[in-house]
C-alpha positions in Angstrom: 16.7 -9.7 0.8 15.0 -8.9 -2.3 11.8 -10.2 -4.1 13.6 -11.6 -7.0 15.4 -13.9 -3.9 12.1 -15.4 -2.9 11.7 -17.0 -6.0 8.7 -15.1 -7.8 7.7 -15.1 -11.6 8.7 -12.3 -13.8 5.2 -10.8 -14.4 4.6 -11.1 -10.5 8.3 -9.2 -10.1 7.5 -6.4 -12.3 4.2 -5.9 -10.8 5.5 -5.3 -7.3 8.3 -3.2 -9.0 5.6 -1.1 -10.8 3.8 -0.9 -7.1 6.8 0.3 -5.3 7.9 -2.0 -3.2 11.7 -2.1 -3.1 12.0 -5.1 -0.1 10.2 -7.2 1.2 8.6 -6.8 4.8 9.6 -9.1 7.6 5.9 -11.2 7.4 6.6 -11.3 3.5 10.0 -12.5 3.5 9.1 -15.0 6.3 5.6 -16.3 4.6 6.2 -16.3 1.1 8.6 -19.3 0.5 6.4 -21.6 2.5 3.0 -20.6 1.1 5.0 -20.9 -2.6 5.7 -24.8 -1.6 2.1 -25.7 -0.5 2.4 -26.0 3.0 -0.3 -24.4 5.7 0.5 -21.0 8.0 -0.1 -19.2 10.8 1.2 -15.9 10.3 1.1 -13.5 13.1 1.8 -9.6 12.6 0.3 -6.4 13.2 -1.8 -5.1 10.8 0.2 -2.5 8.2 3.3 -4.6 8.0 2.3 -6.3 4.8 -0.1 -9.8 5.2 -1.5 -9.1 1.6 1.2 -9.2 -0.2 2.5 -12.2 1.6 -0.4 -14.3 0.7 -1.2 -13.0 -2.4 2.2 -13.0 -4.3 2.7 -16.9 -4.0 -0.9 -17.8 -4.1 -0.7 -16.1 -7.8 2.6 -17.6 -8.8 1.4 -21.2 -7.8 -2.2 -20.2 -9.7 -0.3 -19.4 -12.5 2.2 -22.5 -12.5 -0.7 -25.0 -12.3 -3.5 -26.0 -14.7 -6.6 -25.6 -13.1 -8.4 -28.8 -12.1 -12.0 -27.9 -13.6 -11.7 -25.0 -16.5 -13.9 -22.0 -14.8 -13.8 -23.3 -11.1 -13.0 -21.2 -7.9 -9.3 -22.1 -7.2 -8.6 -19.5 -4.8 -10.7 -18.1 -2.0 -9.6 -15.7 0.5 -11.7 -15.1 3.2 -11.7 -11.3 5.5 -14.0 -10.2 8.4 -14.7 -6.8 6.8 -16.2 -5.5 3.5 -13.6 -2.6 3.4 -11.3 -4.9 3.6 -12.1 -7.3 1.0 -12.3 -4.7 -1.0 -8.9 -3.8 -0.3 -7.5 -7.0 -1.0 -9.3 -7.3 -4.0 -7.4 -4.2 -5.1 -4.1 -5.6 -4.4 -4.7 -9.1 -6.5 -5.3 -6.5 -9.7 -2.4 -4.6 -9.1 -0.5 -8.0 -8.1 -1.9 -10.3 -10.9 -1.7 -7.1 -13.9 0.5 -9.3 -15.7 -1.2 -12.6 -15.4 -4.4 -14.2 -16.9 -6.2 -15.1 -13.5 -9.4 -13.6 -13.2 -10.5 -12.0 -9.3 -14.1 -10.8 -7.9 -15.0 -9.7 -4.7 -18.5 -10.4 -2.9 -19.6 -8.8 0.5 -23.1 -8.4 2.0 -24.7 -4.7 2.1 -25.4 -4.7 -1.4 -27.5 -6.1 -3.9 -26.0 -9.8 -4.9 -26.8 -9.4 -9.0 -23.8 -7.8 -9.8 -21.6 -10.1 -7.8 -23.6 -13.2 -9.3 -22.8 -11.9 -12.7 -19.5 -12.2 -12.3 -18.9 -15.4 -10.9 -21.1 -16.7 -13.6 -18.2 -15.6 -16.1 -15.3 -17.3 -14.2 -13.6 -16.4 -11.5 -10.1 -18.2 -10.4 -9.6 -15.9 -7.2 -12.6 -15.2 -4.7 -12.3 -12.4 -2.3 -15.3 -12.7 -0.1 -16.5 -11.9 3.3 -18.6 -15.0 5.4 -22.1 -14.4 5.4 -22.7 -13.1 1.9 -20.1 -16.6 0.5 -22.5 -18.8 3.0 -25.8 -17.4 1.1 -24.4 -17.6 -2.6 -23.5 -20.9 -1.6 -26.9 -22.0 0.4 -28.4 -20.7 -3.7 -26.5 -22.6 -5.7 -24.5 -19.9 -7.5 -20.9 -20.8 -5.9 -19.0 -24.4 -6.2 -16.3 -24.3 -3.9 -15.3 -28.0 -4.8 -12.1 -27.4 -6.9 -10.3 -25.4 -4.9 -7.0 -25.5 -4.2 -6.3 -22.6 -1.7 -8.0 -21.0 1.1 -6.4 -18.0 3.3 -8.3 -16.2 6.3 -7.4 -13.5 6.8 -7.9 -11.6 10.0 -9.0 -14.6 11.8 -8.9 -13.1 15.0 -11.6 -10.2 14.5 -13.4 -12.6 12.4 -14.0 -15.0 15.1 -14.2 -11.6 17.1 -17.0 -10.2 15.3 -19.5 -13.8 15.9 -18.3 -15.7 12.6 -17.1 -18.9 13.7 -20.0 -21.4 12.9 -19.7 -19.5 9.4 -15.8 -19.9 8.8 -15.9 -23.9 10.1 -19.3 -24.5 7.9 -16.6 -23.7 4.9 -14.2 -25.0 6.0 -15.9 -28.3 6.7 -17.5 -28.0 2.9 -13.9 -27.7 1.3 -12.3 -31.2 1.2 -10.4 -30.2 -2.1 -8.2 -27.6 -0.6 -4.1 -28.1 -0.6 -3.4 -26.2 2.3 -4.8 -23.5 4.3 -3.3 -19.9 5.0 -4.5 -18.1 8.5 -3.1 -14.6 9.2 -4.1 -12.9 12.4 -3.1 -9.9 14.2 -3.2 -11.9 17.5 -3.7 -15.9 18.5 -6.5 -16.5 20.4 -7.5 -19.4 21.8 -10.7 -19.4 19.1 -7.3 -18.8 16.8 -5.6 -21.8 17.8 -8.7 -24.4 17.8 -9.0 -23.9 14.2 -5.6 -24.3 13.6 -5.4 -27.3 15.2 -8.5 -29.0 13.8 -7.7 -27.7 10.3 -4.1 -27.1 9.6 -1.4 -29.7 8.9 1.8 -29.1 10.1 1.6 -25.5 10.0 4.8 -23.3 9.3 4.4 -20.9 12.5 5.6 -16.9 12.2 5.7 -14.2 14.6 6.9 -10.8 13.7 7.1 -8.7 15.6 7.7 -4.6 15.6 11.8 -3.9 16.2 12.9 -0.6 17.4 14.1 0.1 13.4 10.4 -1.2 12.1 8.2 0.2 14.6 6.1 3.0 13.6 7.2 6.3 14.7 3.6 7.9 16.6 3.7 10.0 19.3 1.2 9.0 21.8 -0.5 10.6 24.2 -3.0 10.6 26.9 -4.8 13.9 28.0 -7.1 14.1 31.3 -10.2 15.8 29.9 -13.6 16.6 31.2 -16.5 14.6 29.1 -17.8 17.9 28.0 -14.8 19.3 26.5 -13.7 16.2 24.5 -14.9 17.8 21.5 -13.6 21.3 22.3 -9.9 19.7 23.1 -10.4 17.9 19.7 -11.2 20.6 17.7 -8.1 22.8 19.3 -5.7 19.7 18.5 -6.8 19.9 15.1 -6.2 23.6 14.5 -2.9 23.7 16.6 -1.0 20.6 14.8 -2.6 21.9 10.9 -3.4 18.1 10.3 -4.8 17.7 7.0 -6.2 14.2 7.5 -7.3 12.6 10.9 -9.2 9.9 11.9 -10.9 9.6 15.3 -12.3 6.5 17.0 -15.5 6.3 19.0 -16.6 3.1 20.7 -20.2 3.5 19.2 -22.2 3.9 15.9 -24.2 7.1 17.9 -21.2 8.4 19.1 -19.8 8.6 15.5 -22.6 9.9 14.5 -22.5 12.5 17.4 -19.0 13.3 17.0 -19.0 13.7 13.0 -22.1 16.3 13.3 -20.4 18.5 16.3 -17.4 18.9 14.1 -19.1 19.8 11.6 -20.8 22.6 13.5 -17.2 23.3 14.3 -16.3 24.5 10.3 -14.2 20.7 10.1 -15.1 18.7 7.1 -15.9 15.2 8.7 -17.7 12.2 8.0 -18.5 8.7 10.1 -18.5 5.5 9.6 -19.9 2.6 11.0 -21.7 -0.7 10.5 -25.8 0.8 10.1 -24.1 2.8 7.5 -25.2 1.8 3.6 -22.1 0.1 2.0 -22.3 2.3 -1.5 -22.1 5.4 1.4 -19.2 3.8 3.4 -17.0 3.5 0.2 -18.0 6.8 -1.2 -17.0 8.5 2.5 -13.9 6.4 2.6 -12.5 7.5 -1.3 -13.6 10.9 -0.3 -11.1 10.7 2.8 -8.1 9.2 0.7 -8.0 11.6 -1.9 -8.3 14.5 0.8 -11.8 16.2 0.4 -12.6 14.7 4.0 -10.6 16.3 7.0 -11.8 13.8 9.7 -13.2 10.1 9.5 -14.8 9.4 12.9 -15.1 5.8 12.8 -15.9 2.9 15.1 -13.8 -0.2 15.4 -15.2 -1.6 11.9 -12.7 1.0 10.4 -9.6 0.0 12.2 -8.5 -2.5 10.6 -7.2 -2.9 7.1 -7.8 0.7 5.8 -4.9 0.9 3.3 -4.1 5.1 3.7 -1.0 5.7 4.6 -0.8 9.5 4.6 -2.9 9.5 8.4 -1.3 12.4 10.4 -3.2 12.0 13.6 -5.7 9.4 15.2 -8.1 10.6 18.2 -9.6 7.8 20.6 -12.6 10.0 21.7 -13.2 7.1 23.4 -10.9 4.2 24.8 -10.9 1.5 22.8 -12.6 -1.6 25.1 -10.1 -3.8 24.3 -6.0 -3.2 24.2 -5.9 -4.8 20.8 -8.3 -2.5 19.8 -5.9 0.7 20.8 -2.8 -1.1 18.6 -5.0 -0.9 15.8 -6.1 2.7 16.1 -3.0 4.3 16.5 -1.6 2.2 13.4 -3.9 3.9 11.2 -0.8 6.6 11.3 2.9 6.4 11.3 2.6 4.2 8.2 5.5 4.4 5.5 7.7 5.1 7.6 6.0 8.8 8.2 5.8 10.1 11.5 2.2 9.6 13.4 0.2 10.9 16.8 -2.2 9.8 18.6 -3.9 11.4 21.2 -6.2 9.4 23.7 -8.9 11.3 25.8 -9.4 10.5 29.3 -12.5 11.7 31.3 -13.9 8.8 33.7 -12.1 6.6 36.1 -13.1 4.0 34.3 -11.3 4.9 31.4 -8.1 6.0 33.1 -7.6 2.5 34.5 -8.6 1.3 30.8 -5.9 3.2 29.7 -3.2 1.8 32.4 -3.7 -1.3 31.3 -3.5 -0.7 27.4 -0.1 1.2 28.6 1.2 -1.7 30.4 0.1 -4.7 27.9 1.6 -2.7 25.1 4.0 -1.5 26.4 4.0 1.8 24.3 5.3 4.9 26.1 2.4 7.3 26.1 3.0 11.2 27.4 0.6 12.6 30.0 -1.3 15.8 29.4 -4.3 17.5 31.2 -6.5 20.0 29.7 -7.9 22.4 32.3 -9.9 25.4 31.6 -8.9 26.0 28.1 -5.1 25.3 28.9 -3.3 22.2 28.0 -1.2 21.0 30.6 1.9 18.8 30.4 1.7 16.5 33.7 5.3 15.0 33.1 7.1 18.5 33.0 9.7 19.0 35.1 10.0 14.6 36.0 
């Protein structure tokens, strides 16, 4: 299948051709006819397959095809758990929309609001915005979400994950305008499923799910390491395998902060991330990362999804991930366009070996046992 197949506008056509993409992804192929004929979804796909695109492309065709109710008014409103995600998205509805006259802002809270007011005072057809900062612009007057005509969340799961809930339904309940309603989700959770039913109509459901030919190609691995020499094993992964661009995953904002400053100390160039951080320093670290003056991000979980860098060579859970979502959204941070990826997980407490038998047996994912024992690393699997 190609995108001229699915029925899109010529500007929206030469935009994705200008971008790159040659086919459409499975959850794009799947999504896009049913969001271009108005009807409400529930997409389900792992994050990196291509959910932007597949909201996006037909929300801007149908934008385009229709006069607006109310010149000026909010038509379009796309709500994400993350800033750095909305951010992200916000990116992809310029290079998407290049061609077309629809106008797209983005507004997160972390920053000052003066800005953002500005420019949804000079029109704004497209609203990428995350929950708490859209509920307070409402509360003050300065957004009027009574005209619009679509509303996607994306991400619903962490979103309802990460306490938002009473701020996604308080929209929702305020939007009695809307055609239909767009929810993408890496998983469906019951939370998932009760706003689906209480605000969807008839939904179109889709599942994709990773074949053998579409899953990412990572290497995993699991190494049996004392607490102390985490760092030590860390360091010597990222010497031996010459990664130029590595992100490791800590389960807390100290820990990040730990972990960045120790590899420092170690000659690495290496910066973290996490939610105490200043926004302005967040997106500064993050474009210092993609255009490769940053060796190693060391993030928490805030950072694990929706990062749109695709050159990753190698994630690190210095910590396992709490949840065994979590861990599928690490490791996908590599392996993406169709590169090859590893991942290395680092044992040290009972606690977190049984973590890690559980994540191997819920995912599924065939991960190779190592131990590292006084400065060697040991394969535990050799000679099975």
């Amino acid at each position: 299948m190609t995108f001229k197949e699915l029925n899109l506008s010529a500007p929206l056509l030469r935009a994705v051709q200008e971008a790159g993409y040659e086919t459409p992804s499975p959850i794009q192929a799947a999504a896009i006819p049913p969001v271009l004929s108005g009807r409400d979804l529930m997409g389900c796909a792992q994050t990196g397959t291509g959910k932007t695109a597949a909201f996006a492309l037909p929300m801007l065709d149908r934008l385009t095809a229709n006069a607006p109710r109310r010149k000026g008014a909010i038509r379009a409103l796309i709500l994400t758990p993350t800033r750095e995600l909305a951010l992200q998205i916000g990116e992809s509805f310029e290079a998407y929309g290049k061609y077309l006259k629809l106008r797209s802002t983005v507004i997160f809270g972390g920053v000052g609001q003066a800005p953002q007011v500005e420019a949804l005072k000079k029109g704004v057809d497209i609203l990428i915005a995350c929950p708490g900062r859209l509920n307070d612009l409402i509360g003050q007057g300065f957004i009027d979400l009574s005209a619009l005509e679509i509303f996607v969340l994306d991400e619903a799961d962490r979103m309802l994950d990460m306490g938002f809930i009473h701020d996604v339904t308080r929209i929702l309940d305020a939007i009695k305008s809307r055609k239909n309603l767009g929810m993408f989700s890496a998983t469906i959770s019951r939370e998932v499923m009760d706003i689906s039913w209480v605000y969807q109509r008839d939904p179109v459901e889709i599942t994709v799910r990773a074949d053998e030919q579409n899953k990412p190609d990572i290497q995993q691995y699991r190494i049996e390491v004392e607490r102390g020499d985490k760092t030590e094993i860390t360091a010597r992964l990222l010497e031996a395998g010459s990664y130029e661009r590595a992100i490791a995953f800590c389960n807390t904002k100290n820990m990040t902060d730990r972990l960045s400053g120790l590899l420092k100390m170690r000659g690495f160039s290496a910066e973290a991330i996490h939610g105490d951080i200043q926004q302005s320093v967040r997106e500064k670290t993050l474009n210092r990362f993609r255009r490769g003056e940053l060796r190693v991000l060391v993030a928490t979980d805030v950072a694990a999804r929706g990062l749109d860098i695709d050159d990753v060579d190698v994630v690190f859970n210095y910590d396992v991930p709490d949840e065994n979502e979590y861990y599928v959204h690490r490791i996908g941070r590599t392996g993406r366009a169709k590169r090859h990826g590893v991942a290395y997980t680092l044992v040290s407490t009972i606690t977190e070996s049984m973590r890690m038998d559980d994540i191997e047996k819920a995912t599924k994912n065939k991960v190779h046992r190592l131990k590292y024992e006084k400065g060697t690393l040991l394969d535990l699997e050799e000679g099975k």
